[in-house]
C-alpha positions as CSV (number, residue, x, y, z in Angstrom):
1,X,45.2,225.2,213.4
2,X,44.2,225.3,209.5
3,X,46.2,227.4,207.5
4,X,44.4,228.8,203.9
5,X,46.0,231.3,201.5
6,X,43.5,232.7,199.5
7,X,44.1,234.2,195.9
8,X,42.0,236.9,195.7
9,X,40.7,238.9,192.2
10,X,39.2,242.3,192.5
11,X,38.7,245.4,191.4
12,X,41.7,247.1,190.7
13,X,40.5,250.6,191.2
14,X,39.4,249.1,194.6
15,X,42.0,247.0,195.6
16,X,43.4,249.3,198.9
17,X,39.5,249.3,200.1
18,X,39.6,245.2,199.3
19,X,42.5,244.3,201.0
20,X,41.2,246.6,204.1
21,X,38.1,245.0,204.1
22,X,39.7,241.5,204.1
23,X,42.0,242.3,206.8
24,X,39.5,243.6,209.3
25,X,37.3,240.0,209.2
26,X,38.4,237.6,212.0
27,X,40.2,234.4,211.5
28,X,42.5,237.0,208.6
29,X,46.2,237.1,209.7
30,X,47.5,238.8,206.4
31,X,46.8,240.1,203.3
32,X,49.1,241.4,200.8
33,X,48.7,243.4,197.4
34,X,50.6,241.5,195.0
35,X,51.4,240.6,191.3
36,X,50.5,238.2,189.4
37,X,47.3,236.4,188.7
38,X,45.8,237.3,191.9
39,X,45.4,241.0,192.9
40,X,45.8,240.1,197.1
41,X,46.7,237.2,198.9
42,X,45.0,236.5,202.3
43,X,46.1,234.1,205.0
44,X,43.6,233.0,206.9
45,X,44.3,230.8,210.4
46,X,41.5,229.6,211.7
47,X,40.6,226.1,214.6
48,X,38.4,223.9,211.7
49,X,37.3,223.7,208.7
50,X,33.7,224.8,209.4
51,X,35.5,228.3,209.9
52,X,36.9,228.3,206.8
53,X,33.4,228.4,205.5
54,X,32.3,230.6,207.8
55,X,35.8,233.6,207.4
56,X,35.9,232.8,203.1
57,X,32.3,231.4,201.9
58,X,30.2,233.4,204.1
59,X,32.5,236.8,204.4
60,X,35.7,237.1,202.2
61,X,33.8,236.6,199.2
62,X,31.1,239.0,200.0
63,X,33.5,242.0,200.4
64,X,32.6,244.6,198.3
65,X,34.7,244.8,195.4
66,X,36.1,240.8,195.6
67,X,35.4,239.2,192.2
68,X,37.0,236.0,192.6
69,X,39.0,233.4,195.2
70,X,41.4,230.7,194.5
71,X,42.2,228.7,197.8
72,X,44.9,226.5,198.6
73,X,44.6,224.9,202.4
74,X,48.0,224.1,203.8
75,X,49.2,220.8,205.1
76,X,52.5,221.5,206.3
77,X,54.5,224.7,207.3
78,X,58.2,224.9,206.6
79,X,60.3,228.1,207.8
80,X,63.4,229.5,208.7
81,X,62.5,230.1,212.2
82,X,61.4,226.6,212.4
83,X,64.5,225.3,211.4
84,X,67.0,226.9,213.8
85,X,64.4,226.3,216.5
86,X,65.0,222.4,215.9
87,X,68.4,222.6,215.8
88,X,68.7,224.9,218.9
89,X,66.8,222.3,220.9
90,X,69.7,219.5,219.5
91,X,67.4,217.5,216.6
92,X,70.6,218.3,214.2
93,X,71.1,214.6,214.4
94,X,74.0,214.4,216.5
């Protein structure tokens, strides 16, 4: 699984129609209105990298209103739930 997050500038009168447009395209997990440089940030979890092209070149970007991505593909994920899930299973290193 390929993880993107994907800075996203639009138009600020626009941005609850944006982030609803972003949200509704397949291989989009999340988006959240933020602050910042970018107006939304979308997550996007998708099998290869061909569909990263395919969810952000080919549809992301042509969402009315969008006037600019920034993304950033993940190459690691580190969480809380991760975590306590290793040391539940006993890799605390006892």
């Amino acid at each position: 699984m390929i993880t993107a997050i994907v800075m996203v500038s639009c138009d600020v009168d626009r941005i609850p129609e944006v982030g609803q447009g972003i949200a509704d395209l397949d291989g989009v997990t999340e988006v959240y209105s933020v602050t910042g440089d970018a107006d939304l940030i979308a997550m996007v979890r998708v099998r290869d990298h061909d569909h990263l092209a395919d969810v952000i070149a080919d549809r992301l970007n042509k969402v009315e209103g969008v006037v600019g991505t920034s993304t950033h593909i993940a190459f690691r994920t580190y969480s809380k739930q991760d975590i306590e899930a290793a040391f539940s299973i006993g890799l605390d290193g006892d």
